[in-house]
N, C-alpha and C positions, 0 to 999 in steps of 0.2 A: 410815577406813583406819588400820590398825596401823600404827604407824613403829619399825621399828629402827633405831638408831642408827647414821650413816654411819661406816664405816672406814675413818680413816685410814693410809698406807702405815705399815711397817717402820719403827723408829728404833733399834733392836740388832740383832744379829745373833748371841746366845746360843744355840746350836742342840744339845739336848742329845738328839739322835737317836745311837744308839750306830754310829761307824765313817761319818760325815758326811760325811770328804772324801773317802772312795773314791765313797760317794752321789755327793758332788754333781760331781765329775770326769765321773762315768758322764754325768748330765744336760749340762755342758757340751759336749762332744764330741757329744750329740746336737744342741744348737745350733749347731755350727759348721755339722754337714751340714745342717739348716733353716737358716741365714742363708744359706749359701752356694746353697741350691737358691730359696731367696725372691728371691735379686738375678739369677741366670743371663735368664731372662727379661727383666726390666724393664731391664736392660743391654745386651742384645742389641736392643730396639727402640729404645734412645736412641742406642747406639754404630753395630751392624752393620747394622742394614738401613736409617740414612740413609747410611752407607757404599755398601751395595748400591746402592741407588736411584740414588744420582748416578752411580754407575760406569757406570750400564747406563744412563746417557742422559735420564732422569726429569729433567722440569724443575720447575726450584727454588720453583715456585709449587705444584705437586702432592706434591714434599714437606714443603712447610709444612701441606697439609692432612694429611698422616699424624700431624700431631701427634693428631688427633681421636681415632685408633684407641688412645689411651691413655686414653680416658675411664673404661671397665672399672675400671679404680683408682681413680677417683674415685665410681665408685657400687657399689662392692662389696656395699654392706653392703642395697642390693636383693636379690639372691638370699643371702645369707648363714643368713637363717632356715632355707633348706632344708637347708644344711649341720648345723644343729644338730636338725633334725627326720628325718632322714635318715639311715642308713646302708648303703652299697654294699655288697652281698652276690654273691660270684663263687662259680662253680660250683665247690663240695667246703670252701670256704673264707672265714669269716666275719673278716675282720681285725680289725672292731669299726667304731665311726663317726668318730673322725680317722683313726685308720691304712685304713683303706678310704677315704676322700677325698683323703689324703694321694697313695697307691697312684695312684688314679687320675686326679688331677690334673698329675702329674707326668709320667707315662706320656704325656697330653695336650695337655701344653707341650714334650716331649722331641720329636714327633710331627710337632703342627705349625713347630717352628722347624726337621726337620729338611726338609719339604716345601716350605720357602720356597726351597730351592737350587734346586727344580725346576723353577720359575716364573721367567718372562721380564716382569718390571714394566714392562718398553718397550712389549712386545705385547700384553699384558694384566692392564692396571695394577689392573683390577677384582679382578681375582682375587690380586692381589698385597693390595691393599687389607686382602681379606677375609681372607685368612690369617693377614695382620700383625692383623688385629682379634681373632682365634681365640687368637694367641699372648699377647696381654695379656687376653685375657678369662679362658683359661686360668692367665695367670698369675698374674690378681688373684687367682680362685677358690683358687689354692693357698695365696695370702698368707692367706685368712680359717682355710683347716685348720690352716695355720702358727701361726697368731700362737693359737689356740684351743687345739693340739697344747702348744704351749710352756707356754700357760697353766697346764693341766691340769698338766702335767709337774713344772713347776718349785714348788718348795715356798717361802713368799712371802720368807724372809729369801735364797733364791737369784734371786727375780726381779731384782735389780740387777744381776746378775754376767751371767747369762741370758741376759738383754735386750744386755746389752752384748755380750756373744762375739757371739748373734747378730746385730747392725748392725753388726760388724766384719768377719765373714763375709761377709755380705752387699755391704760393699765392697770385698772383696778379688777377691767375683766377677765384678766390672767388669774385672779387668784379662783375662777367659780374651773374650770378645766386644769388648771396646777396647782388647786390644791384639794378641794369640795370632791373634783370627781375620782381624784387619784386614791384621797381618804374611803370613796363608797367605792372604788373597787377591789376595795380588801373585804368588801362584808355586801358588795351584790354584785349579781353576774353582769357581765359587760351590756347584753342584749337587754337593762335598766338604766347601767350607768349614761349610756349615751342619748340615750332619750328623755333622761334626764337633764344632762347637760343640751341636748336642744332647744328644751323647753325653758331656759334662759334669753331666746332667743323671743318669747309672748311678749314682755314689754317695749322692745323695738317695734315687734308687730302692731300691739295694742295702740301707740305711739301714730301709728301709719294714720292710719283708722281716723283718727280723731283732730290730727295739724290737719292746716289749711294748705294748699299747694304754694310755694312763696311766689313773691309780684313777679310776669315776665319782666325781663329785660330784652326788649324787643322782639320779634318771631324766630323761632328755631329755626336753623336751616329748612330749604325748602325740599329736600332731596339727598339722597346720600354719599353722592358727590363735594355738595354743597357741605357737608359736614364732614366729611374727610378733607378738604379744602382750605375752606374759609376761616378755621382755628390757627392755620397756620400764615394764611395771608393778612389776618388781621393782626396777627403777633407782630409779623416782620413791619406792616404799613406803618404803626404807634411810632416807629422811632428810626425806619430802616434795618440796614441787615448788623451796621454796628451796634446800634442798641439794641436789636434783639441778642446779639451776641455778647454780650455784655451779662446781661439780666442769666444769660445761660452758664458764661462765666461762672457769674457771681454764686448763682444755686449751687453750681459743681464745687466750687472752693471752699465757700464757708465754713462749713463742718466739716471740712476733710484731716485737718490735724486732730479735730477733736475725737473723730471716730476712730483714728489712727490712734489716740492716745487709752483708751478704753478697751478697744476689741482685743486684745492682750491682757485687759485687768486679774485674771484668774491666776494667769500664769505668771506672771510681775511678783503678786503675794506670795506665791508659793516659792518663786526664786528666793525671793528677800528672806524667807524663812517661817514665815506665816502655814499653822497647817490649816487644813480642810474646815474646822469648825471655828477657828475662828473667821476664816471669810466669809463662811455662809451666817455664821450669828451677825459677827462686828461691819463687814462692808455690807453684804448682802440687806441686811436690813436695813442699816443707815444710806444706802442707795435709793432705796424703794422710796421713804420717805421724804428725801430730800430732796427726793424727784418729782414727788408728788407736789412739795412747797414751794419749789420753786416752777413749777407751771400755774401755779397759782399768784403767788405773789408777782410772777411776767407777765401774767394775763392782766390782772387789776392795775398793775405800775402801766401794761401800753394803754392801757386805757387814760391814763391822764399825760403820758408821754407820748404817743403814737409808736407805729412800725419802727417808723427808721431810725430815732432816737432811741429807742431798743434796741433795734439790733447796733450801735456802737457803741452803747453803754454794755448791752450782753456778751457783746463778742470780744469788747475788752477782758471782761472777769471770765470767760472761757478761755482764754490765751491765759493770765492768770492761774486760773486752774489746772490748764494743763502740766505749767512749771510746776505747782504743787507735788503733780508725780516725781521730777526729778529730784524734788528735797527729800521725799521719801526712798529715792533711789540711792542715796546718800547716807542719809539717815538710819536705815536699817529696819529690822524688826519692831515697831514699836506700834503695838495696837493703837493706843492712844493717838498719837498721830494720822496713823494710818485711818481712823473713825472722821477725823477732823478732815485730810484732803479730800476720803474718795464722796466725805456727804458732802462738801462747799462744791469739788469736782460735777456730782450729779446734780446740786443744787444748781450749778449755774448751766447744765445742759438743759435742763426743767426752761430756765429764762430762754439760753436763747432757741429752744424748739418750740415757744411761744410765738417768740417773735418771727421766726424764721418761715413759721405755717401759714402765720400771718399775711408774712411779707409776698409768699408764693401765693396765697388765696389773692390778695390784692392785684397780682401781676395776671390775673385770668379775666377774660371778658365772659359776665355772666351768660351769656348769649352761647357760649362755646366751654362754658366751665368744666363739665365733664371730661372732653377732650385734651382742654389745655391744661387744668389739676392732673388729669392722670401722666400727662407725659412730664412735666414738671417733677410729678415728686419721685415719677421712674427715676429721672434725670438724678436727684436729689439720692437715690440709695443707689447710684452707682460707686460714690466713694466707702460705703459701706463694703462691698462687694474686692472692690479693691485694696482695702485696710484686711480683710480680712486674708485675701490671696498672698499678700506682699509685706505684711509684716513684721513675721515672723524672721525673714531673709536679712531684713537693715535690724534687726534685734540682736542677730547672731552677728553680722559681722560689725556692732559700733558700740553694742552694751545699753543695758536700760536707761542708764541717766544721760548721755548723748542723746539717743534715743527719742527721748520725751524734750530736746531740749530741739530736735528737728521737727518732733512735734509743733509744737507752741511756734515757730518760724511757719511751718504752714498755715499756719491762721491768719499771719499776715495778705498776703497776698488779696485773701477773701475783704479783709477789713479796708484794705484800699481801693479798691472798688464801689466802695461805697461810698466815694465822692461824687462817684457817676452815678449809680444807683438808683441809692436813698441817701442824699445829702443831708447834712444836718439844718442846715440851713433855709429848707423849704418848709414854706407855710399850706395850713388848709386851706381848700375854696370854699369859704362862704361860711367856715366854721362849721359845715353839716358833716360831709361826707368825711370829708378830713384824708381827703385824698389829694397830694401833696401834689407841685408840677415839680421835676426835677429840672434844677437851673442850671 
């Protein structure tokens, strides 16, 4: 088997494309509308329909199983191949094959989240069930054209900036389903509110309608075989089974102390002494924001630093941040502090899931992005999954400030990696793409 050499991410961001920043403006504004149509969904079954459910009488044992109907996000990257072997063709009108799945996936989460107002979960929780399972199966499907659509799009020295507008969008679309529909179902009947909150769902659509289909990158699989297949043999060809295993590594590690160090946050404050309003005023708010600033300020910084000098600039101040938690575990009650870790703490998760999306978008061949994005960022929320099963257990038996200080040591691991990775030390080719060789 031939091997090319694996690429690593961006480290300049020299772009000598004539008239750039109106380019890349144009692309970001398409990422607000994909971030923001990628979270309307996945928001609406975490915020309003465990809202729903309890209003209407569902007991709290029926919906702790609705978590299940979120699984569809965790196996995406199952049906994914079809999106990349595939294209939706409508009568008089060929969109192409993202804007035709785009198109139609959207259409089909707008659809079913607006049919869930119609349905009584009390009386027929089955069919409640299965709609809520339509609306994130739908909605992952969209995540796979999304995250493929963006690939294609964005040109590699914009996927920092990209990536970031988009996962800021994307949480901003939390507040139209946890807060806008939660507020209108105290003052209209549900069979409004949801239809309502669908119809958030027209500017993605509108959005569809009116971009161009982005440039191929060679011909789609020829068959669906061929795209079950060749996502994964061209992963392993770039650098063999060791540098595929590497780059797989690296995704699984990186963030695994930091997710570890967070998915706990709730319950940290409230040990320490912190009551209920003050986390939801003091952290809770200064989270959201700092979250938001720092995918900003990651996005605009990789763009004159590239990927991988990102991520070991970001992954340093996230190791950082994490110890933050243990001086507060120390520390005690003290809001003031407490405002200070956990906003630099989400300030620097903001940085490195700039970089981090980035670095994963770069590591897909446009040609297979659908495929190789979805199983990558599977890949990527398995340490979520497992921070969340498993931490509660090393909390009880070593205490929060150990704790967080095992944290912060798992972030090593990921950052050393990154001499293979994305080294520091690698240049762009040709100062365009800015797509680095790793040496």
């Amino acid at each position: 088997m031939s091997k090319t050499p694996r690429k690593a991410p961006a480290l300049t961001a020299h772009v000598d494309h004539p008239g750039w920043r109106a380019y890349l403006n144009t692309h970001m504004l398409i990422c607000v509308f994909l971030g923001f149509t990628s979270g309307l969904p996945l928001f609406t079954l975490v915020y309003l329909v465990q809202a729903w459910l309890r209003s209407e009488g569902v007991d709290l044992k029926e919906i702790g199983l609705f978590a299940l109907t979120m699984l569809p996000y965790t196996w995406k990257f199952l049906w994914a191949p079809l999106m990349d072997r595939f294209a939706p063709r409508l009568p008089g009108w060929r969109p192409g094959r993202r804007r035709g799945w785009l198109l139609v996936t959207q259409l089909l989460v707008a659809g079913a989240i607006a049919k869930l107002g119609f349905v009584s979960p009390r009386e027929s929780i089955g069919t409640a069930a299965a709609l809520t399972m339509l609306v994130a199966f739908f909605g992952a499907s969209a995540d796979i054209v999304i995250d493929a659509y963006r690939r294609e799009l964005l040109r590699d020295t914009e996927q920092g900036l990209g990536n970031a507008v988009h996962v800021n969008a994307y949480k901003i679309a939390a507040l139209v389903p946890g807060s806008l529909s939660l507020i209108l179902s105290d003052h209209l009947p549900w069979n409004v509110v949801f239809p309502l909150t669908a119809a958030f769902m027209l500017p993605g659509i509108l959005m569809t309608l009116v971009v161009r289909e982005p440039a191929a990158h060679g011909a789609p699989p020829r068959n669906l075989f061929d795209a079950v297949v060749l996502p994964f043999v061209e992963f392993i060809r770039r650098d063999g089974w060791v540098g595929a295993l590497l780059v797989l590594t690296f995704i699984f590690l990186f963030k695994l102390g930091d997710t570890m160090a967070t998915t706990l946050s709730t319950s940290f404050f409230l040990d320490l002494g912190f009551n209920k309003t003050q986390i939801g005023v003091i952290a809770k708010t200064t989270a959201f924001w700092a979250s938001l600033a720092g995918g900003i300020v990651g996005g605009v910084w990789l763009v004159k630093i590239g990927i991988a000098r990102g991520l070991w600039i970001f992954g340093i101040l996230q190791i950082v941040s994490t110890l933050g938690f243990a001086w507060l575990a120390k520390a005690g009650a003290q809001p003031v502090l407490m405002a200070a870790i956990y906003g630099f703490e989400t300030f620097a998760t903001g940085l490195t899931l700039a970089a981090f999306t980035a670095y994963i978008a770069s590591t897909t061949d446009p040609r297979y992005a659908a495929t190789q994005f979805a199983l990558l960022t599977s890949l990527s929320s398995v340490p979520r999954t497992l921070a969340a099963a498993g931490s509660g257990y090393v909390v009880a038996k070593i205490g929060w400030f150990d704790y967080f200080l095992v944290c912060a040591a798992l972030g090593i691991p990921g950052m050393l990696l990154l001499f293979k990775v994305a080294p520091w030390g690698s240049r762009a080719q040709n100062g365009n793409n800015g797509v680095a060789r790793a040496q």
